[in-house]
N, C-alpha and C positions, 0 to 999 in steps of 0.2 A: 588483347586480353583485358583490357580495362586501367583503369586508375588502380584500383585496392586488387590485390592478389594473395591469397591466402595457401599456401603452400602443408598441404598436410603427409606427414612422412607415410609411407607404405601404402599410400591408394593406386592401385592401377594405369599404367602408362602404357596409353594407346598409339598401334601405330596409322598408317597410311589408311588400311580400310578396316581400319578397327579392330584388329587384332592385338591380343594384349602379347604389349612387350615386356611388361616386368611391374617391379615397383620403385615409387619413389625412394631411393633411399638419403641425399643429402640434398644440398642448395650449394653452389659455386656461387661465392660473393668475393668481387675483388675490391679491396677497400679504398686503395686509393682512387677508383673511379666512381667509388659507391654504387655501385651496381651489381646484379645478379647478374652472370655470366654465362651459367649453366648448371644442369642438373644429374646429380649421377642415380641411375635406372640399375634399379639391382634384377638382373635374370638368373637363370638356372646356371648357366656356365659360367657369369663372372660378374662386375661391377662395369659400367660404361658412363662415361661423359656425352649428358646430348647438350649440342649449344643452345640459348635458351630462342637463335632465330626458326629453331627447326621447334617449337613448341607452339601450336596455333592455338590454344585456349588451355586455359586451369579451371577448374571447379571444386567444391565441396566432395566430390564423387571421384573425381579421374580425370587424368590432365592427357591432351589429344596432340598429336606432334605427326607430321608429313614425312616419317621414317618407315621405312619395312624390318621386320626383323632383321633382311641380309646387310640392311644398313646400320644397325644396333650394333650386330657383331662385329662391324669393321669398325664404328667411333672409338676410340680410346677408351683406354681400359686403364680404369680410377687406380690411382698406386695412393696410398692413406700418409706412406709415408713422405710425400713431397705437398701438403696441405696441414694445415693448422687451424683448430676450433675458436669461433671467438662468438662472444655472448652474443644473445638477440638483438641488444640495443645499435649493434653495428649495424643492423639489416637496415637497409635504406624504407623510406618512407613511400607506402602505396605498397610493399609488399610484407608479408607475414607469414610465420613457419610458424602452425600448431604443435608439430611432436621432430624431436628427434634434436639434431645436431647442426648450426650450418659449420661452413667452411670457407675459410679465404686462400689465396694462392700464395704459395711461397715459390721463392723466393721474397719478401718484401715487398712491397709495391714501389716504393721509393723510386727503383731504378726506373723504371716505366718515367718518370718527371725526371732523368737527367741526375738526380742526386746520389750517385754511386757511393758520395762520401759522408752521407748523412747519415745518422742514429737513431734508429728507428725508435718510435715509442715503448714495442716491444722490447728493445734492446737494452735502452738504457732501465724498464722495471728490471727485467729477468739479470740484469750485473747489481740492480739493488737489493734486489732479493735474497739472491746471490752471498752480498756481501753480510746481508743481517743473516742468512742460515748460518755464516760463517762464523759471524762473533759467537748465537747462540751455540753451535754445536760444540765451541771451543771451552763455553762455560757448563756446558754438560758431559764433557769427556770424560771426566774419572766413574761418573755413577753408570753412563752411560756403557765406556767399556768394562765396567765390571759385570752387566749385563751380556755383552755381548761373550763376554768371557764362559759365563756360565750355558750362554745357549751351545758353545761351543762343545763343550766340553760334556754335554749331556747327550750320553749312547741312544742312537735309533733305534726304539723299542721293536719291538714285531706283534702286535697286538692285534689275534683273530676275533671277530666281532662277527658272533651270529647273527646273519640278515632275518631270522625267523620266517622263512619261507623254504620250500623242499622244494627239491629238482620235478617232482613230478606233477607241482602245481605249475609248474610253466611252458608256454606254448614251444613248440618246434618252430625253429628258425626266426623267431620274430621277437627283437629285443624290450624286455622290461628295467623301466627304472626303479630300483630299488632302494631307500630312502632307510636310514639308520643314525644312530646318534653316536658320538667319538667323541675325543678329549686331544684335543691340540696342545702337546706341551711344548713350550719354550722357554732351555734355561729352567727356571724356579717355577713360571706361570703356567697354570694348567687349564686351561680354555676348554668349556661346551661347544661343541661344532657339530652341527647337521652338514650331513655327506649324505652322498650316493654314489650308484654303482650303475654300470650294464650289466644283466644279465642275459646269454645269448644261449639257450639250450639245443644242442643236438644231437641229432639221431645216434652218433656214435663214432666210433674213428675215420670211417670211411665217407662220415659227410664232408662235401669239399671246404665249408664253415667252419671247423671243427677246429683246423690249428690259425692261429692266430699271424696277424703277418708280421707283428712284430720278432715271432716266434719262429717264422721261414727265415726274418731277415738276423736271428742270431743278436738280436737287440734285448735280450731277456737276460737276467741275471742269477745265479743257480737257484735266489729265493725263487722268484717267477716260473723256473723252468724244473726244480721239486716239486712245485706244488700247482699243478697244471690238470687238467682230467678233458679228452676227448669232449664228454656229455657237455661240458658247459664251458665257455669263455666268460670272464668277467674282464669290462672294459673301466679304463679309469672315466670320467664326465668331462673332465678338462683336454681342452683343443693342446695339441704341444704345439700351436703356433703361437700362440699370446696369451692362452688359459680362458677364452670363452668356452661356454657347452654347447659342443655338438648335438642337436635334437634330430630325431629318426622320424625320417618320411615315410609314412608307410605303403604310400602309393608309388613312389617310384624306390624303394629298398635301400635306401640310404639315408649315410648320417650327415647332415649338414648343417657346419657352422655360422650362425647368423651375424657373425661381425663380420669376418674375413671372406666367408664364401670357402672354406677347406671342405672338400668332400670327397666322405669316406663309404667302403663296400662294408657287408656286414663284418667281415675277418678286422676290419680296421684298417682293412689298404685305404692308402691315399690316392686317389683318381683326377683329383683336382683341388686346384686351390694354391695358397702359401704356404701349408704346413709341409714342418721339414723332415716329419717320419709318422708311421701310422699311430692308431689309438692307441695309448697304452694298455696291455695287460697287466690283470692286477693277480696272484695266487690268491688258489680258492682251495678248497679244503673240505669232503663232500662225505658227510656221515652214512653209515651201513642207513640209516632209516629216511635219508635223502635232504638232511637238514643240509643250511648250505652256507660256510662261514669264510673271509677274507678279511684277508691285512689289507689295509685303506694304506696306499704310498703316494706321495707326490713325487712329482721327476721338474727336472727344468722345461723351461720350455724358451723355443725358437730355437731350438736347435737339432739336428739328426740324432748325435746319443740320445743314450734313455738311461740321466743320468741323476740317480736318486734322491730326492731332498728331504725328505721326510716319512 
């Protein structure tokens, strides 16, 4: 591949006879070898690790590797949670990443060199760190809980917010994002926050779209499951795996999360991915003349409930 290698996130990764197998999504750099090890190819079904000996050229344009698809889907499948980000300057010299993120291996590298018992560099900042959040949090603890006092203590409003668009300006079956201004309060602070919404209109009760599957699965709450209407689902923007936004493919009818790879049907089933329950539904609330207004809620996420936080 040469001396100098420039690595750009999201270009095209070809396989055996040139068929495209995905895109770049990260750089495998293990540090105590100083070296790039491998690359993870993000496809339609999931994330993969190709080794970087199965890569036979990089370029500006799209990087070429001796894989076929059926060999894509058998390499390992990238888990985010066993890898750790660290700045560019780690990247060994002759290669370079234009966009994105790289990644080194954890466990540590340490043990790879026999040192089971030694203290990583990470280790000893992140106990330093550690110890300075500790002094300061201790000399901000009184003003600090009295804030946390009052976010406490301050009732979850329920505030319907007209999207100013009507049921009857929107397509059948095909979701729009709708885009509105809120007020985030915490405690005493009262925040400007741009939100948005799905909107999913349909035909009427007997579309199979129509009920929502958080709504099948009994994961709805009486506000959610009062204030519901056949004609339209409105979905929360935020993934309940980790809180990216799910964006809607139109060509193949699905929602799909660009961090994790969670993907969703248009009701908000989960069909694939890490996320641990579908999209949320949000209540909506649908005037005689087709205006169309919802309470904006958050819920936790990474987890199965659908369990409200705002």
């Amino acid at each position: 591949m040469g001396e100098e290698v420039t690595y750009r996130v999201g270009i095209p990764v070809l396989g055996l006879r040139g068929e495209n197998l995905g895109r770049l999504e990260k750089v495998l750099f293990t540090e105590s070898r100083h070296q790039v090890t491998g690359l993870v190819v993000r496809s339609l079904e999931s994330l993969h690790i190709v080794p970087l000996e199965k890569v036979t050229s990089v370029s500006g344009t799209e990087i070429r590797t001796h894989l076929t698809p059926n060999d894509l889907h058998q390499s390992p499948v990238f888990d985010p949670t066993q890898y750790e980000e660290v700045p560019p300057w780690f990247f060994p010299p002759g290669h370079h990443i234009e966009l994105g993120a790289l990644v080194t291996i954890k466990p540590l590298d340490v043990r790879e060199q026999g040192e089971e018992s030694a203290v990583s560099r990470r280790a000893f900042m992140g106990k330093s760190v550690a110890l300075l959040a500790s002094a300061i949090g201790i000399s901000l603890l009184v003003p600090i809980g009295g804030y946390i006092m009052a976010a406490a203590t301050t009732p979850v409003t329920d505030n319907w917010r007209d999207l100013g668009v009507k049921l009857q300006d929107l397509p059948l079956d095909e979701p729009v994002q709708r885009s509105f201004r809120a007020v985030s309060v915490s405690g005493w602070m009262r925040v400007p926050e741009d939100r948005s919404v799905w909107l999913i209109r349909h035909s009427g009760a007997s579309d199979p779209w129509s009920e929502p599957e958080d709504q099948k699965k009994n994961l709805d709450s009486p506000l959610e499951e009062g204030h519901a209407d056949p004609r339209l689902t409105v979905l929360s923007p935020i993934c309940p795996h980790l809180g990216c936004e799910p964006q809607w493919h139109k060509g193949q009818k699905l929602f799909i999360c660009p961090c994790h790879h969670s993907i969703y049907q248009l009701n908000g089933k989960v069909i694939g991915g890490p996320a641990p329950r579908p999209m949320d539904q949000l209540p909506v609330r649908i005037s005689p003349d087709g205006s169309i207004a919802v309470i904006y809620e958050q819920f936790a996420i990474g987890i199965a409930a659908k369990v409200r936080l705002a």
